[in-house]
LOLO-28011 format. One record per residue (C-alpha): x, y, z. Coordinates in steps of 0.25 Angstrom, whole numbers, plus 5000, padded with zeros to 4 digits. Last residue first. Example, Ala and Ser with C-alpha at 12.3 -4.5 7.8 and 13.67 -1.06 7.14 Angstrom:
BEGIN
X=5055 | Y=4996 | Z=5029 .
X=5049 | Y=4982 | Z=5031 .
END
This chain:
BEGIN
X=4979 | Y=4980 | Z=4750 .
X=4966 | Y=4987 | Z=4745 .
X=4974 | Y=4992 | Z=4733 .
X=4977 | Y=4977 | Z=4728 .
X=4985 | Y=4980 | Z=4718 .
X=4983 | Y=4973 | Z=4704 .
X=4988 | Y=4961 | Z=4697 .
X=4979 | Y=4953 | Z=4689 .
X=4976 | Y=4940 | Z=4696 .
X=4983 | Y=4928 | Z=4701 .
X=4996 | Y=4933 | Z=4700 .
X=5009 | Y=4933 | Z=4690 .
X=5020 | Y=4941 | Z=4696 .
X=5030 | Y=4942 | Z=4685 .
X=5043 | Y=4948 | Z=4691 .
X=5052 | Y=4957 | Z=4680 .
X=5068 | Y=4959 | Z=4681 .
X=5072 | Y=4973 | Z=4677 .
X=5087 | Y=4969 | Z=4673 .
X=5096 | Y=4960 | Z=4682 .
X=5086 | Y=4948 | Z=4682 .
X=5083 | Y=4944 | Z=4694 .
X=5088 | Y=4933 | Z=4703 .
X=5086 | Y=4940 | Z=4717 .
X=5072 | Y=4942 | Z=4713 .
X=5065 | Y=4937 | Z=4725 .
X=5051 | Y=4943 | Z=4725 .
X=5044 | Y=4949 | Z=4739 .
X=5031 | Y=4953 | Z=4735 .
X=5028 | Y=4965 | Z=4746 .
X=5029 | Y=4970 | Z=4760 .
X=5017 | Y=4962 | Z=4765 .
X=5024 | Y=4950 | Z=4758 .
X=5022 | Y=4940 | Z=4746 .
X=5034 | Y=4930 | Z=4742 .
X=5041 | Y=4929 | Z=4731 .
X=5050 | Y=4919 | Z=4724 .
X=5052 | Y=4923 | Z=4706 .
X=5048 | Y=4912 | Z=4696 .
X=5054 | Y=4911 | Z=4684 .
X=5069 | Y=4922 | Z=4679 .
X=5064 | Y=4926 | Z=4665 .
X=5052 | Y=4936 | Z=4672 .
X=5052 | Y=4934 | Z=4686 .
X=5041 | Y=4925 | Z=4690 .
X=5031 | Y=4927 | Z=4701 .
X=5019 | Y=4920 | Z=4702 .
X=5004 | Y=4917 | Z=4706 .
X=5002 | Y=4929 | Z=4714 .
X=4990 | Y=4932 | Z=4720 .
X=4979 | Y=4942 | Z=4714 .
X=4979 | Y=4955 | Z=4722 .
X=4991 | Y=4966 | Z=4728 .
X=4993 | Y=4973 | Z=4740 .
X=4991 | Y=4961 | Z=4749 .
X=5004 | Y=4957 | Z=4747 .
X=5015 | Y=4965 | Z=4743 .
X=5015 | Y=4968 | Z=4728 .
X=5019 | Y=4982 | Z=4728 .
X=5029 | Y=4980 | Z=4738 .
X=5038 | Y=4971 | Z=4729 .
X=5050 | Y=4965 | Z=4737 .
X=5061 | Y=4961 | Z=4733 .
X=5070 | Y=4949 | Z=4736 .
X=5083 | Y=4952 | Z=4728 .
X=5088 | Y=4954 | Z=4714 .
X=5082 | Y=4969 | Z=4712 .
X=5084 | Y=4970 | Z=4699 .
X=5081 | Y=4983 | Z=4695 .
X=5068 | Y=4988 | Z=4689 .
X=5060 | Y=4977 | Z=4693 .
X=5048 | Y=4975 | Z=4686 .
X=5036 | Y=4968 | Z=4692 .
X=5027 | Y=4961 | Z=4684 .
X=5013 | Y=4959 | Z=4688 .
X=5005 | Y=4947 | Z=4679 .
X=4990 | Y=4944 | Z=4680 .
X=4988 | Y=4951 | Z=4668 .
X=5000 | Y=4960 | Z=4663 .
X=5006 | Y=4969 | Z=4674 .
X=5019 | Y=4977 | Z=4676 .
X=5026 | Y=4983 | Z=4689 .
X=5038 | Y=4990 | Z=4692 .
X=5049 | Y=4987 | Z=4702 .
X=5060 | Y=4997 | Z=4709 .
X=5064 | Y=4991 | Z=4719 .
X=5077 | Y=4985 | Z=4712 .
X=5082 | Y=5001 | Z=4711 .
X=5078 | Y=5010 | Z=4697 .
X=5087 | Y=5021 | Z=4694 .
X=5091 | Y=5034 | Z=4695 .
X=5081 | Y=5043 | Z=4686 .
X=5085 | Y=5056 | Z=4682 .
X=5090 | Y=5053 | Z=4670 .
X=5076 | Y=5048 | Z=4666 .
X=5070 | Y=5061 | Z=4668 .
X=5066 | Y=5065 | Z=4652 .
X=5051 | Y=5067 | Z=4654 .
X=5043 | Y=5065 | Z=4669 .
X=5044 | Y=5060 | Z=4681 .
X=5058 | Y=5055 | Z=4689 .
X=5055 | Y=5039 | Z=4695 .
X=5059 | Y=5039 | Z=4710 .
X=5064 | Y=5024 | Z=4710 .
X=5061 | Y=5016 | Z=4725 .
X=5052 | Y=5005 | Z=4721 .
X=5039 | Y=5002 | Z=4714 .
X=5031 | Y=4998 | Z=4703 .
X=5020 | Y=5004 | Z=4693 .
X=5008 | Y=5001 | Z=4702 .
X=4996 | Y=4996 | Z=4699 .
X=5001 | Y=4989 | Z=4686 .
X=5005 | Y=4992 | Z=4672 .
X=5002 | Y=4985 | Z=4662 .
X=5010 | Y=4975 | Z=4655 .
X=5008 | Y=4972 | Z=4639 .
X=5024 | Y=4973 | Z=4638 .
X=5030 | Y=4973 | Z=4650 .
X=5030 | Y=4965 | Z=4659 .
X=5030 | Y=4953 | Z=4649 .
X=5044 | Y=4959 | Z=4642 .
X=5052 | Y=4952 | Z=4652 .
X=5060 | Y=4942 | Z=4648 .
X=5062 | Y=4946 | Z=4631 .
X=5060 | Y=4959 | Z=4637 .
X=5073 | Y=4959 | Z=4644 .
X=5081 | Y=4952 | Z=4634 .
X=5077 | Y=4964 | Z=4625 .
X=5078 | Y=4975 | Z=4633 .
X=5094 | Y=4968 | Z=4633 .
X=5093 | Y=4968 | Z=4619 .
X=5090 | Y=4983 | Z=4619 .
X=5100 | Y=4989 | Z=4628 .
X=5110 | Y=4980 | Z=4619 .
X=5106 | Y=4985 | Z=4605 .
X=5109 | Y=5001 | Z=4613 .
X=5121 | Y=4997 | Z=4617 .
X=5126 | Y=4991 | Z=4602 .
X=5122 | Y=5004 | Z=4595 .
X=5107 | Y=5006 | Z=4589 .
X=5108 | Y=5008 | Z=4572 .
X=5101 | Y=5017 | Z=4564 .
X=5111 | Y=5024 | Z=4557 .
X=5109 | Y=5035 | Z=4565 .
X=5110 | Y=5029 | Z=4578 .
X=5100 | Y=5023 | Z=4587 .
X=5092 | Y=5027 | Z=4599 .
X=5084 | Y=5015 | Z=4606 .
X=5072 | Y=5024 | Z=4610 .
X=5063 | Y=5019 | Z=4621 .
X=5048 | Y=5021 | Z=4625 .
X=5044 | Y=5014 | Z=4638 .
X=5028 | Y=5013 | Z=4639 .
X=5020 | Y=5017 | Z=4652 .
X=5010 | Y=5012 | Z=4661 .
X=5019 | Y=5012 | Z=4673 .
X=5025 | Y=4999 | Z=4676 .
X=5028 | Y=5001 | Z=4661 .
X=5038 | Y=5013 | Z=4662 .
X=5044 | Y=5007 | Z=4676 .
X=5047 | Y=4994 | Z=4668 .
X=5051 | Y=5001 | Z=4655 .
X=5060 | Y=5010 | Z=4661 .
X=5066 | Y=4999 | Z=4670 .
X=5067 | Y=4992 | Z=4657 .
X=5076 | Y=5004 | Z=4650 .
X=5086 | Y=5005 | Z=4662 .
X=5089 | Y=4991 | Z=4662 .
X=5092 | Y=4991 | Z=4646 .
X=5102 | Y=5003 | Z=4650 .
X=5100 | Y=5016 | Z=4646 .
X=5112 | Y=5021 | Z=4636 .
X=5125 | Y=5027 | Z=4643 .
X=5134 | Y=5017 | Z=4638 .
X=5146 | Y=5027 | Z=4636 .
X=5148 | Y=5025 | Z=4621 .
X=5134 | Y=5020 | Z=4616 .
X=5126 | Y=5033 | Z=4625 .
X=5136 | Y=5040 | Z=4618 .
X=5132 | Y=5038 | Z=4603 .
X=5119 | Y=5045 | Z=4605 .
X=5106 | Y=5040 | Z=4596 .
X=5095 | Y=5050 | Z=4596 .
X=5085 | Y=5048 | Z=4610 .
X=5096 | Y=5047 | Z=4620 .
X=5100 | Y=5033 | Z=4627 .
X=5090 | Y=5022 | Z=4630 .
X=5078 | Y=5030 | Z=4625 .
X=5067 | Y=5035 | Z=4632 .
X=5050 | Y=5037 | Z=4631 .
X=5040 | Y=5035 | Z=4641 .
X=5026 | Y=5031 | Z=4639 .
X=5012 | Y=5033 | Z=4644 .
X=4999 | Y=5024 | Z=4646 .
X=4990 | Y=5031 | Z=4654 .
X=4987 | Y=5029 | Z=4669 .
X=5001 | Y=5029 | Z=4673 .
X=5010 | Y=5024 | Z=4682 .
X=5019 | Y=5032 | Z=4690 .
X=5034 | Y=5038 | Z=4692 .
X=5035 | Y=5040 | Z=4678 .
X=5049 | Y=5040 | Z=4669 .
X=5055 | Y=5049 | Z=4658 .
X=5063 | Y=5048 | Z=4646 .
X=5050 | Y=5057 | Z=4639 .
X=5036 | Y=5053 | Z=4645 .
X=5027 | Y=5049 | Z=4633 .
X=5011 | Y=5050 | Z=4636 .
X=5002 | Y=5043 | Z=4629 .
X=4993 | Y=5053 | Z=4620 .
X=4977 | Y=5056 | Z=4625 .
X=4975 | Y=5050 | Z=4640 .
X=4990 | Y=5057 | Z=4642 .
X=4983 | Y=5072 | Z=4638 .
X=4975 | Y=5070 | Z=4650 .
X=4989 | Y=5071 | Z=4659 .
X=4996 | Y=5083 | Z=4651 .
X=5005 | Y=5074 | Z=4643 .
X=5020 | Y=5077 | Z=4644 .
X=5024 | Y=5069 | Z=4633 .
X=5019 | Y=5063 | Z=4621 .
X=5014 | Y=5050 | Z=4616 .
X=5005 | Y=5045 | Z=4604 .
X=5001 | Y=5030 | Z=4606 .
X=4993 | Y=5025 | Z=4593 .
X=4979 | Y=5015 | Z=4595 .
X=4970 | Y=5023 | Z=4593 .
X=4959 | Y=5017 | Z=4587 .
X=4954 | Y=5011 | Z=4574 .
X=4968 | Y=5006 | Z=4570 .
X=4974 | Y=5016 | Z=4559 .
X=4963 | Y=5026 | Z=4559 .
X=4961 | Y=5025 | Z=4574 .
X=4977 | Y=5028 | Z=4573 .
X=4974 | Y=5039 | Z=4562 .
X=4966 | Y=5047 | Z=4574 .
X=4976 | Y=5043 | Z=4585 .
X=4986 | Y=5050 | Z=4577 .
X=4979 | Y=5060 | Z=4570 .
X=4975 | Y=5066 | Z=4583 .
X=4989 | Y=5064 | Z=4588 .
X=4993 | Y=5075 | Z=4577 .
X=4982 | Y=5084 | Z=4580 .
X=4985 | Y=5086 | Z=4594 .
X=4999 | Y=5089 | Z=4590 .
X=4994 | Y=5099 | Z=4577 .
X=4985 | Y=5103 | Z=4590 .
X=4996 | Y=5110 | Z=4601 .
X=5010 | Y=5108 | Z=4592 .
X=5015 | Y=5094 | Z=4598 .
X=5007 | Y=5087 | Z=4608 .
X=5011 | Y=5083 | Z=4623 .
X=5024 | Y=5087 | Z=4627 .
X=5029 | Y=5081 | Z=4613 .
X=5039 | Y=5072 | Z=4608 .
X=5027 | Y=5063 | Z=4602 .
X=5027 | Y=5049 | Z=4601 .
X=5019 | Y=5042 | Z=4591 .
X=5015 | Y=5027 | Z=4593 .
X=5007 | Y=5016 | Z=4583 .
X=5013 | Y=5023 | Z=4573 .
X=5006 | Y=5024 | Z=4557 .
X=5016 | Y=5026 | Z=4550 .
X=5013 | Y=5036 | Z=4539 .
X=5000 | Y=5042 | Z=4545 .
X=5008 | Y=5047 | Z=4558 .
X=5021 | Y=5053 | Z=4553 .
X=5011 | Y=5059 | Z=4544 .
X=5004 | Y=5063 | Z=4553 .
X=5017 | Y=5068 | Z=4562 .
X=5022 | Y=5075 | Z=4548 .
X=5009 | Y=5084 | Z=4547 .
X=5009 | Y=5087 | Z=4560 .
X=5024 | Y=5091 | Z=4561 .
X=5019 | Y=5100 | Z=4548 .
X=5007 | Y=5106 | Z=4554 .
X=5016 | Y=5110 | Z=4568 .
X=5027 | Y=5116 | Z=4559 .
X=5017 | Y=5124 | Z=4549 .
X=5014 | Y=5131 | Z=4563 .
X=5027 | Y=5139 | Z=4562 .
X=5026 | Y=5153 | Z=4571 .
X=5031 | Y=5148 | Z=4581 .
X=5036 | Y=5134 | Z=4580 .
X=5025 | Y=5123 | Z=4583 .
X=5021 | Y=5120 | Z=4597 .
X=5028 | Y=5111 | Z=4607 .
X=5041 | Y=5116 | Z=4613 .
X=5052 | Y=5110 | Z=4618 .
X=5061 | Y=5121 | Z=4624 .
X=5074 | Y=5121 | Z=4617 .
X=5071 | Y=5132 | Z=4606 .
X=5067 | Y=5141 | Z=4615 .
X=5074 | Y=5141 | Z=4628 .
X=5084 | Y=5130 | Z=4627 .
X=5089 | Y=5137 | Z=4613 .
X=5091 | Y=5151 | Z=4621 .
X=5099 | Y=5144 | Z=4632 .
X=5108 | Y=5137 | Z=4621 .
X=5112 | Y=5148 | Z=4613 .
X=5114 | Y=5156 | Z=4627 .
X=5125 | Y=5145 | Z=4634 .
X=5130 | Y=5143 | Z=4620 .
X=5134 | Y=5158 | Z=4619 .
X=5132 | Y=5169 | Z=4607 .
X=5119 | Y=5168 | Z=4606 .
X=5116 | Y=5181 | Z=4595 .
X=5107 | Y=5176 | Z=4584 .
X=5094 | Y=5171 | Z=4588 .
X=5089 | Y=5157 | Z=4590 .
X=5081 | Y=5153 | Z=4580 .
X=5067 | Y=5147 | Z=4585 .
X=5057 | Y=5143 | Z=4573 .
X=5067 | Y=5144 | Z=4562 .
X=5064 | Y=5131 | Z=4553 .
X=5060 | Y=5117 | Z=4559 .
X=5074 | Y=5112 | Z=4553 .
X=5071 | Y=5101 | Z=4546 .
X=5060 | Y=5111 | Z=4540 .
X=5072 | Y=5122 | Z=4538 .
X=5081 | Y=5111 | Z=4531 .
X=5072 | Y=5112 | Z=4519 .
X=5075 | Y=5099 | Z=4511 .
X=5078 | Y=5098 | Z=4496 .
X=5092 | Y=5093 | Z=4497 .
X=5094 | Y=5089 | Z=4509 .
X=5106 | Y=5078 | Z=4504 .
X=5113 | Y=5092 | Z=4500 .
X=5115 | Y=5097 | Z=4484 .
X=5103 | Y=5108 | Z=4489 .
X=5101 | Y=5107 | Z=4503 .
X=5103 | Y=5122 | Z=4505 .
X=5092 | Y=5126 | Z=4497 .
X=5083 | Y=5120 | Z=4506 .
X=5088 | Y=5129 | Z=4518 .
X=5098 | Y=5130 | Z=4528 .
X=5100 | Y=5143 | Z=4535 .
X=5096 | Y=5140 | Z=4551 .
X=5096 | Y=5127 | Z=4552 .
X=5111 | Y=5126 | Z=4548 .
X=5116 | Y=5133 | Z=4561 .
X=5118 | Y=5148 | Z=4560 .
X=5131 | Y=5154 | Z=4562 .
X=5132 | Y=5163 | Z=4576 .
X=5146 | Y=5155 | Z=4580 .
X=5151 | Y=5149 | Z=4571 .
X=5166 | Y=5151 | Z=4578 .
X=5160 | Y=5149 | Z=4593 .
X=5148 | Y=5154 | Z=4600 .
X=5133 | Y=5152 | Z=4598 .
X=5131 | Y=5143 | Z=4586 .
X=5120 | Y=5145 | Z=4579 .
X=5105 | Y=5143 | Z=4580 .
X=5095 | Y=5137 | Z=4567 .
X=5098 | Y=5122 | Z=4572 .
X=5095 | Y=5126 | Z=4586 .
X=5080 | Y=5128 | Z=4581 .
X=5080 | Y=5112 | Z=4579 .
X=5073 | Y=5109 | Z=4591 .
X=5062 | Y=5121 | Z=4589 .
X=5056 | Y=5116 | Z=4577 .
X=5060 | Y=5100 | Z=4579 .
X=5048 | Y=5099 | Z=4591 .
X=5039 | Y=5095 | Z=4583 .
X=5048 | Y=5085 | Z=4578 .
X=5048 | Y=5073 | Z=4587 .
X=5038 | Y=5063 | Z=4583 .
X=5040 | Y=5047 | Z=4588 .
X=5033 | Y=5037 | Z=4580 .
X=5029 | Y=5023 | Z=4583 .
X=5026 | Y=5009 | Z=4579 .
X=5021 | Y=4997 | Z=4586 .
X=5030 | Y=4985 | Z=4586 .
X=5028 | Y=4972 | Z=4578 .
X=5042 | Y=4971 | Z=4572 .
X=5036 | Y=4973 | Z=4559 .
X=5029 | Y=4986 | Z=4565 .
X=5042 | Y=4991 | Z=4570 .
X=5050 | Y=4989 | Z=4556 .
X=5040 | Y=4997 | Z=4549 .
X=5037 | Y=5007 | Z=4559 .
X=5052 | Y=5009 | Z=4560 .
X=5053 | Y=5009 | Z=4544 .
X=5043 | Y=5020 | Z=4544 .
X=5050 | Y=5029 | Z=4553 .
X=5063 | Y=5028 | Z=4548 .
X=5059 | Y=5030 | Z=4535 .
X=5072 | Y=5032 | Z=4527 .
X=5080 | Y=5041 | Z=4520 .
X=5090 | Y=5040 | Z=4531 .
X=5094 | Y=5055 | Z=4533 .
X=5084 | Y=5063 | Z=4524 .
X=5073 | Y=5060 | Z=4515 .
X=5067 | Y=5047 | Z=4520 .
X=5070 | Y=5053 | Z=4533 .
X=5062 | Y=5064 | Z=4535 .
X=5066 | Y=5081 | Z=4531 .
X=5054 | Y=5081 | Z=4522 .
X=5044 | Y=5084 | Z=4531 .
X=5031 | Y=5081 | Z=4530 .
X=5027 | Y=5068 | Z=4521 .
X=5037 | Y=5060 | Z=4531 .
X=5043 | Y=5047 | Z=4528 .
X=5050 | Y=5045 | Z=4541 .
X=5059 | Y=5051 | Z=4551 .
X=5055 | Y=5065 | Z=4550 .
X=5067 | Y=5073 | Z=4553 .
X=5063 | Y=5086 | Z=4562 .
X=5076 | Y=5086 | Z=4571 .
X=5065 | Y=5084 | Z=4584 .
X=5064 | Y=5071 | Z=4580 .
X=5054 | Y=5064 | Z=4569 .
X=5049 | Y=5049 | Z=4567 .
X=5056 | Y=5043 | Z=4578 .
X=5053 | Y=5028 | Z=4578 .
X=5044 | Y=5021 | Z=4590 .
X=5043 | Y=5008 | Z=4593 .
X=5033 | Y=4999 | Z=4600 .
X=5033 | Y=4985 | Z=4608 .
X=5049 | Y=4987 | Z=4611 .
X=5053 | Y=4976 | Z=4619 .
X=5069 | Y=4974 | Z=4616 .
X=5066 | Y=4963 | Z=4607 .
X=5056 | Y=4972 | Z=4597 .
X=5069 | Y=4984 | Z=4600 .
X=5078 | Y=4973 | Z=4593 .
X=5070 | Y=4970 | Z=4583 .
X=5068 | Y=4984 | Z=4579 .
X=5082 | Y=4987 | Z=4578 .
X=5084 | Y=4975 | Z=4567 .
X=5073 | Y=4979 | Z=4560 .
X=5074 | Y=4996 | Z=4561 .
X=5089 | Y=4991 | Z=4555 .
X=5096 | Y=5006 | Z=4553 .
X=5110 | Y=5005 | Z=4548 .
X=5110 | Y=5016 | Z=4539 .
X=5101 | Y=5025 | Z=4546 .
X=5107 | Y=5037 | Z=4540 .
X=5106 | Y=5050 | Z=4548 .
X=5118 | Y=5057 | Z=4541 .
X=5108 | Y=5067 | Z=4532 .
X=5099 | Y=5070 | Z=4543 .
X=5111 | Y=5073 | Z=4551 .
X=5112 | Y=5086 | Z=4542 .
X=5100 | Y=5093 | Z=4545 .
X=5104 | Y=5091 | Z=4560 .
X=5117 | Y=5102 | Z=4557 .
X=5128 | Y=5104 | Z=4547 .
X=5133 | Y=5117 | Z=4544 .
X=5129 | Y=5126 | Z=4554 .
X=5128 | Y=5115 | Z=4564 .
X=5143 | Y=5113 | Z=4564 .
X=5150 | Y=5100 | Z=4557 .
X=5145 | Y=5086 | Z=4558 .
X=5154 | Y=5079 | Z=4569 .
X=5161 | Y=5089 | Z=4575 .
X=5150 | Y=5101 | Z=4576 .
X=5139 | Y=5092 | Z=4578 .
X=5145 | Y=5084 | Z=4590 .
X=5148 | Y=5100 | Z=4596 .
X=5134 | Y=5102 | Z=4595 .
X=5129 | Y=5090 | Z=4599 .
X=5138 | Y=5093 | Z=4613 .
X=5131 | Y=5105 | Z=4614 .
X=5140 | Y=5119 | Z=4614 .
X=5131 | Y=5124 | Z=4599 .
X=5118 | Y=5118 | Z=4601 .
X=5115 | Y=5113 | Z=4585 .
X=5118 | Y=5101 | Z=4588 .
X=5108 | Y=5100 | Z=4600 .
X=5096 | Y=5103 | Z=4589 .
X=5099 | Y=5090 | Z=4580 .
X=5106 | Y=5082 | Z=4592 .
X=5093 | Y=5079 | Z=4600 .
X=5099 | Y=5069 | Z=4606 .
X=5108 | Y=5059 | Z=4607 .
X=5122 | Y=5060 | Z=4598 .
X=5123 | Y=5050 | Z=4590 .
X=5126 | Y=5060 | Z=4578 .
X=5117 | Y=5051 | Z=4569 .
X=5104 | Y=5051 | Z=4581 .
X=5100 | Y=5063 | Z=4576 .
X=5094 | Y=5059 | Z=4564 .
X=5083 | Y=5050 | Z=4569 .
X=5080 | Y=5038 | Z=4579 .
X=5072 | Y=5039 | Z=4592 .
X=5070 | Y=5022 | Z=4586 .
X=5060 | Y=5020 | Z=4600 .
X=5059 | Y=5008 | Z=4607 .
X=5043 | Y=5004 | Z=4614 .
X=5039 | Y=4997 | Z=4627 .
X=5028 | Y=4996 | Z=4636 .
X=5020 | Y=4989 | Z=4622 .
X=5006 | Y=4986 | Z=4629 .
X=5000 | Y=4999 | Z=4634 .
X=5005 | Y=5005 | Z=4617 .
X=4999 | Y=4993 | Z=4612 .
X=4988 | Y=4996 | Z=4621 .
X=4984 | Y=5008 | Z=4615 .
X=4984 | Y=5019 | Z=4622 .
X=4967 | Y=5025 | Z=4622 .
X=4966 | Y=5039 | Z=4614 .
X=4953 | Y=5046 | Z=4611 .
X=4949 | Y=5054 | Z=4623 .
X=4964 | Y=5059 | Z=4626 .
X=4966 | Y=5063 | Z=4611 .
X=4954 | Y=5069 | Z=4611 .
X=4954 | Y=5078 | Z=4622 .
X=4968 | Y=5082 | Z=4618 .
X=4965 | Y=5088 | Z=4604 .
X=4966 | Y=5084 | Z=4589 .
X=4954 | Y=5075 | Z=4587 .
X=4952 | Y=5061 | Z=4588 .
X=4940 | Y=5055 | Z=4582 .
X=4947 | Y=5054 | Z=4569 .
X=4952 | Y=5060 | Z=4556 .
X=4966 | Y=5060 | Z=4553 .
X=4976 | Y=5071 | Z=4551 .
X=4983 | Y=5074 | Z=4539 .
X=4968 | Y=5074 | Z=4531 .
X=4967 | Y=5088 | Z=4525 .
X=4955 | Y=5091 | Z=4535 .
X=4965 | Y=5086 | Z=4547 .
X=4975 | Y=5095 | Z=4542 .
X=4966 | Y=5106 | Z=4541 .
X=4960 | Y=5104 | Z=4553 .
X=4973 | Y=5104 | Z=4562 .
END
């Protein structure tokens, strides 16, 4: 990007736009080591239908269930469609002060606001694009009253950035109806032009660059559901990474607004919904400005840029983000792992039937993420008007009482030799956390800070365990202490087999040990 960088949109600095010099250049910071734990406000228009996710492209999928939501509720997608629940995303009752001291007594070290989604709304004062939030929906800067609110609170800040991938998410919006009495009638994408916004609340707003414009219409003549859908998952639903054909403007102008994004706020932390970089070299040149403003702003880089499926150099030079997913290792390199307690946008049935992830749940992750060099990431989904529902307020005060006992273990920790052990076979990869079945009371992780191991049980065993990795002669330094954490000192007795601990009083949710020992804890590899 020469011509940007000659016209001063990118910063100047020793690091250059390529993947060499991202790896040779970046170092995590240790705030980022340090934090474990960070809540993140995935917050935008699409949570007012409380529907879950991804509502602005699936309502326009005539036979899915958002579909058929849309059509009762709002009217169908030929007259009234995502451009409209701009408008009715109001955040009328959002309290960022009040909700941030509840995620500061839940643990969260860092938080993270949603700057743009896949429905192409910038959620903040942007120079670029003139569908964002002080104009439309809540007139507000979401964004920047987050990082205010944050940094008052004394968290880190950061920003998550979605919409490279709105070209060909929102090309459903310009289909049609399939079958039934409209059917073959172009939804509102598809005609809807600046002229039509006069005497509307648009007024003056292109639609089409909401929209993305037609990169990927389907064509005329579907005339089944079945057929509609298979020809929207094999073009427009595969996700893609480089600019629509034929429309590079799109890559320089999602550059432009993440800069932007980037000078105005200044994050400490930028997530990327990527499989590495977006757009080949604008994405390369996009962390380059990053890192170089960071050493602008602090005289190093001290900014954590995530991003998924990392070839394994290209880890060494971004910090890796594994999507609702878990590992079955510990890492060399700090990574992350991202979820949400329900589904990402705000959906009213996970209140009704109680299906959201239990405060149990959500500190197993946190253990078995920590125990292996990671950071757990986690999206408290709110409503529209910007409140959280009484569930969800209850999920956090009991992480709250948690940490208040037992946040030692966690925050600052390192990881030790080994992660843990115990019976659990742990899927890989992104988005597998349904296919998990559960921790069992053998399941134990470890953390380390100083002369200090804690082991982390994932359940409750409430008996006389054993811990193999600590059996004597496997490990050095002698043990001065164990104490369970909020419960004082804890019997145990050295063995062949293992550390024999009676924890038939435990805790009933992820009780933590404290072993404290004469010297820094390590294996003894020789024993």
């Amino acid at each position: 990007m020469p011509a940007l960088a000659r016209a001063g949109v990118l910063a100047r600095g020793p690091v250059q736009p390529s993947w060499p010099s991202l790896v040779a250049n970046y170092r995590y910071p240790d705030w980022f080591r340090d934090a474990k734990f960070g809540i993140w406000s995935h917050w935008g228009p699409q949570a007012v239908p409380e529907q879950g996710d991804w509502y602005g492209r699936l309502l326009y999928m005539q036979g899915h269930p958002m579909y058929q939501q849309h059509l009762a509720a709002y009217g169908h997608p030929a007259d009234t469609g995502m451009l409209d629940m701009l408008n009715r995303w109001t955040a009328d009752k959002w309290d960022p002060a009040a909700l941030m001291q509840r995620f500061v007594k839940a643990g969260a070290q860092y938080f993270v606001s949603l700057a743009c989604h896949h429905d192409n709304l910038d959620c903040y004062d942007s120079a670029h694009h003139p569908w964002n939030a002080l104009r439309v929906g809540p007139k507000r800067d979401i964004v920047g009253t987050w990082a205010k609110t944050a940094r008052a609170a004394g968290l880190r800040f950061g920003v998550s950035n979605h919409a490279s991938h709105a070209w060909h998410w929102y090309q459903p919006a310009y289909g049609y109806d399939a079958e039934g009495p409209r059917k073959g009638e172009r939804y509102d994408a598809y005609s809807l032009t600046a002229a039509d916004g006069r005497g509307k609340w648009w007024k003056g707003l292109d639609p089409q660059a909401l929209y993305t414009g037609r990169h990927m219409v389907v064509p005329d003549g579907i005339d089944t559901i079945a057929a509609m859908g298979a020809w929207h998952d094999a073009h427009d639903g595969q996700w893609i990474e480089t600019a629509p054909p034929g429309d590079a403007a799109y890559a320089r102008k999602w550059l432009l607004r993440q800069t932007d994004l980037i000078e105005k706020y200044r994050p400490d932390f930028c997530y990327m919904d990527n499989y590495e970089l977006p757009f080949g070299p604008v994405g390369l040149a996009a962390a380059a400005d990053y890192y170089n403003r960071s050493i602008d702003w602090h005289g190093k880089i001290d900014v954590v840029l995530t991003a998924k499926q990392l070839k394994p150099s290209a880890r060494f030079g971004l910090v890796q983000d594994v999507e609702r997913g878990f590992s079955d290792h510990l890492w060399d390199e700090p990574w992350q792992t991202d979820t949400c307690i329900g589904d990402w946008f705000y959906n009213r049935a996970r209140f009704t039937d109680r299906s959201y992830v239990t405060a149990e749940a959500v500190l197993q992750r946190l253990a078995d993420v920590v125990s292996k060099n990671g950071n757990l990431l986690l999206s408290i989904p709110q409503r529209g008007d910007g409140t959280i529902d009484s569930e969800e307020e209850r999920i956090l005060d009991d992480l709250a009482a948690w940490m208040a006992v037992n946040g030692e273990a966690i925050f600052g920790s390192r990881p030790w030799d080994v992660y843990g052990e115990g019976p659990a076979k742990l899927p890989t990869g992104m988005q597998n956390e349904a296919a998990f079945k559960g921790f069992t009371p053998q399941d134990i992780r470890f953390t380390t800070k100083g002369s200090a191991l804690y082991v982390l049980f994932l359940k409750p065993p409430r008996a006389l365990v054993t811990v193999g990795s600590l059996a004597r002669g496997r490990i050095k330094g002698t043990i001065e202490r164990v104490t369970l954490l909020g419960g004082g000192p804890v019997r145990y007795r050295e063995t062949a087999r293992g550390l024999e601990l009676d924890l038939r009083h435990c805790p009933a949710t992820v009780p933590v040990v404290r072993i404290d020992a004469s010297r820094d804890w390590r294996l003894d590899r020789a024993g």
